[in-house]
N, C-alpha and C positions, 0 to 999 in steps of 0.2 A: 167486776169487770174481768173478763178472760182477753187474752192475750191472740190476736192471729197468727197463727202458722202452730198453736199450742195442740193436742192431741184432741180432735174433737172439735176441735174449732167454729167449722161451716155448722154442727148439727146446733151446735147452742147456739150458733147467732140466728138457725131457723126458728131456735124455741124462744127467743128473744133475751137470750143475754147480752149484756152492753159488752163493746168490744175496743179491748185499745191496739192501736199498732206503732209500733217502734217506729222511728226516723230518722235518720242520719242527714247532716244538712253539713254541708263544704261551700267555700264563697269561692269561685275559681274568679281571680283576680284577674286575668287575661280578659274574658270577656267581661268582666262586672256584674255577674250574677250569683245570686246563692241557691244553691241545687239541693234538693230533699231528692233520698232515694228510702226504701227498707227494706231490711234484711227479713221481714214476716208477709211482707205483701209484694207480690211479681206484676211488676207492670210501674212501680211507683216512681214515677221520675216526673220531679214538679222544677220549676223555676221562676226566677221572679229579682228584679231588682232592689227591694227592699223585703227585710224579714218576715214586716205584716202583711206584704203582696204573698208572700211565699208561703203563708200560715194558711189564706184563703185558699188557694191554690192547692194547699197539701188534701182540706178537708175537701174540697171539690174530686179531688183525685179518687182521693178513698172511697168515698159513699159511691161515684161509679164505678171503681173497679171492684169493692167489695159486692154490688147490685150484679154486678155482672157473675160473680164468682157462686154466689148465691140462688139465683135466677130469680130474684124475688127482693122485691124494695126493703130495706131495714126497718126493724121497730123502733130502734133508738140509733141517735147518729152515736159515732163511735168515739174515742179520744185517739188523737195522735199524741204520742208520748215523745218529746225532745230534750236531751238531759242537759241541755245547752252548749253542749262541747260544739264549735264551731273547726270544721278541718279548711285548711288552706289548701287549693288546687292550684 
């Protein structure tokens, strides 16, 4: 697995390497949602009222904004990597 935003990144995911992306996920208490964003993929901003809503929602994000990045469909879907650390907003 190679990492997104790593040196190289866009060319190995054309040549079909599998690709993970970092995620950072905070529960902002005020509205009741838990927010995924990351620091390797621009654009990534998921939400969702429960964790396994937010997990769908993270990997739906990626595969389009990675397709988009790309300009060309993935050979392998990618892993979102979440180290479980949970931040409070």
């Amino acid at each position: 697995m190679y990492r997104v935003g790593s040196p190289f990144w866009r060319f190995l995911a054309k040549l079909g390497m599998p690709l993970i992306v970092r995620v950072d996920v905070l529960f902002d208490q005020e509205a009741g949602v838990y927010v995924a964003t990351s620091p390797d993929l621009r654009g990534l901003v998921a939400e969702a009222k429960t964790k396994d809503e937010l997990i769908g929602a993270v990997y739906d994000c990626v595969d389009l904004l990675l397709e988009d990045q790309l300009h060309q469909p993935l050979k392998h879907k990618p892993l979102a990597a979440w180290s479980g650390d949970l931040r409070y907003a």
